[in-house]
C-alpha positions as a Markdown table, in Angstrom:
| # | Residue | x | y | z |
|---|---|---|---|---|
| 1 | Unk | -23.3 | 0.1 | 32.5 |
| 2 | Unk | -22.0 | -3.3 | 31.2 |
| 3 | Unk | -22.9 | -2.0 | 27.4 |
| 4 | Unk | -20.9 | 0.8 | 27.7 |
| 5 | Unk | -18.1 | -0.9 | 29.6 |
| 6 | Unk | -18.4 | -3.8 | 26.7 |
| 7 | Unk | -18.4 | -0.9 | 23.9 |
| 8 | Unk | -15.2 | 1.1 | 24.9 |
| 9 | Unk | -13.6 | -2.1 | 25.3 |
| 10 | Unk | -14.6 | -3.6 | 21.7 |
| 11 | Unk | -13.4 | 0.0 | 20.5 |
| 12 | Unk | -9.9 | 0.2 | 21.6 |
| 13 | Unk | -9.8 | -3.5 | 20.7 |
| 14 | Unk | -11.3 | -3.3 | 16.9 |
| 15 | Unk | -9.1 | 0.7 | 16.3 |
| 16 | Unk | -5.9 | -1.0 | 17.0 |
| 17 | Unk | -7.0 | -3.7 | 14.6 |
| 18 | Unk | -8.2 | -1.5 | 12.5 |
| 19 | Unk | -5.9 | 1.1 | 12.8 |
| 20 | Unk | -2.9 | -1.3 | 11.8 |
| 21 | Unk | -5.2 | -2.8 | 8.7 |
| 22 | Unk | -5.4 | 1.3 | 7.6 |
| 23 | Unk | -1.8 | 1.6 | 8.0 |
| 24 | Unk | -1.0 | -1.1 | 6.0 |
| 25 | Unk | -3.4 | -0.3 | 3.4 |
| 26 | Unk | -2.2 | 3.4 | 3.0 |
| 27 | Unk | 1.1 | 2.6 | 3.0 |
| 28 | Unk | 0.2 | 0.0 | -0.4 |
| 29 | Unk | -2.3 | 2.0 | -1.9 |
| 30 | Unk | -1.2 | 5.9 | -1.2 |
| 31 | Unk | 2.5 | 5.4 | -1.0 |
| 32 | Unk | 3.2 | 9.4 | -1.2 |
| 33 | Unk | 0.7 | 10.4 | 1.7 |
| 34 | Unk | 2.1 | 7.6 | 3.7 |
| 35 | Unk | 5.9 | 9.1 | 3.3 |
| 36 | Unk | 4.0 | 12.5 | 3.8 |
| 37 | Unk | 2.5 | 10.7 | 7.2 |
| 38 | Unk | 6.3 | 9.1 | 8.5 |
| 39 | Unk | 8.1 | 12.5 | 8.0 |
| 40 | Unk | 5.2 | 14.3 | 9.7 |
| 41 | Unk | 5.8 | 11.8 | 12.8 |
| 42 | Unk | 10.1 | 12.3 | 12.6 |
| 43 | Unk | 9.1 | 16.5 | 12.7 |
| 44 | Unk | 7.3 | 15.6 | 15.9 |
| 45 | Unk | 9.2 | 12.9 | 17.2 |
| 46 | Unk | 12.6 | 15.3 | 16.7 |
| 47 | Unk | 10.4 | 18.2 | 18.4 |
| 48 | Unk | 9.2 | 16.0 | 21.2 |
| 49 | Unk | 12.7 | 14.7 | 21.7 |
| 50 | Unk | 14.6 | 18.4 | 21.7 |
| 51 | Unk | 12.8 | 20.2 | 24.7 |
| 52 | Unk | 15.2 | 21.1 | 26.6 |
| 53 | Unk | 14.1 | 18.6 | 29.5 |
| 54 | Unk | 17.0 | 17.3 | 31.8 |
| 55 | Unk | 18.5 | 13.6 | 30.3 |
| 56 | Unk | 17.0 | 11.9 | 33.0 |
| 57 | Unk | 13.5 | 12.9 | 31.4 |
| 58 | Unk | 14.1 | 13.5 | 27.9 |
| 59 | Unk | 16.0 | 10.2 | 27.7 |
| 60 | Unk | 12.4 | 8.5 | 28.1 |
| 61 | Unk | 10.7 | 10.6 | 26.3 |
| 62 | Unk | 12.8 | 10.0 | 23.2 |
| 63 | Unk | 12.6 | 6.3 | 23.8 |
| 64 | Unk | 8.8 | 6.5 | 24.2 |
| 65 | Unk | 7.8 | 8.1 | 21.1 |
| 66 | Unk | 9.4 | 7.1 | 18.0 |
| 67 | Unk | 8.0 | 7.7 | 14.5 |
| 68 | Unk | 6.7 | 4.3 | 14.2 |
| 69 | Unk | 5.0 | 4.8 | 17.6 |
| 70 | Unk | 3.5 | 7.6 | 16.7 |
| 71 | Unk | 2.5 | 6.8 | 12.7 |
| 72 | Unk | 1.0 | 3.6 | 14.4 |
| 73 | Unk | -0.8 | 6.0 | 17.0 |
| 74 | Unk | -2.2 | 8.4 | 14.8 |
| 75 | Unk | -4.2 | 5.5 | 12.3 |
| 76 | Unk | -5.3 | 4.0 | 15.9 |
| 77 | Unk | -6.8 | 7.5 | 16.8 |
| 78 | Unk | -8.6 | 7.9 | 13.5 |
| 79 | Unk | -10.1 | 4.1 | 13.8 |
| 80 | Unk | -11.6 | 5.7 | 17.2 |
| 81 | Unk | -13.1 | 8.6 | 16.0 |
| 82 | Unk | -14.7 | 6.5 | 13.1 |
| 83 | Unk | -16.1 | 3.9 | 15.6 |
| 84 | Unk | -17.6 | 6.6 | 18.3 |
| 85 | Unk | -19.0 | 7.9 | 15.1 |
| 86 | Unk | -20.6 | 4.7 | 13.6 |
| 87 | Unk | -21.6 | 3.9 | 17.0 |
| 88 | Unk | -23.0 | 7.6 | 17.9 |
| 89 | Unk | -25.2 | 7.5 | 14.4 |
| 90 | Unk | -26.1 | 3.1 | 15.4 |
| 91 | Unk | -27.7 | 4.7 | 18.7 |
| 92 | Unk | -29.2 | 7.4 | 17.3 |
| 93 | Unk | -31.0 | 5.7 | 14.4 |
| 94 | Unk | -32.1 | 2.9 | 16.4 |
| 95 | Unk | -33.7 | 4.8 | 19.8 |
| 96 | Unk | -31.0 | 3.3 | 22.0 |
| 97 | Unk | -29.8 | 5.5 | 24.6 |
């Protein structure tokens, strides 16, 4: 139980490190996809923030989730999936459980 507390643990540690190394990278290197990534974010973040929900809610959900937030999010997420992955095929080719 340790191991797998220890391994979710190093994974949200190592994605957001990870996560904001990819970001920065993608942003140098593919400078289109990243402006394709941002405006993707503002569609959601003007979608998220436009729901008709009374000020007292909407009013934290448009402070919540910003484009940054959620560029920032989405390269986290990815990092994630790529560990569990790694990790899934590191137990699977070395017999551990």
């Amino acid at each position: 139980m340790l191991t797998n507390i220890t391994l979710a643990t190093l994974n949200i540690f190592l994605s957001l490190v990870f996560g904001a190394i990819a970001l920065v990278i993608v942003s140098i290197s593919f400078p289109d996809t990243f402006a394709a990534i941002l405006n993707g974010a503002e569609w959601v973040e003007q979608a998220l923030g436009n729901t008709g929900l009374e000020n007292r809610y909407n009013n934290w959900v448009r402070f919540l989730i910003g484009e940054e937030q959620l560029t920032f999010m989405l390269f986290t997420i990815i990092m994630r999936v790529i560990f569990a992955v790694v990790v899934t095929f590191g137990r699977r080719m070395f017999g551990a459980a």
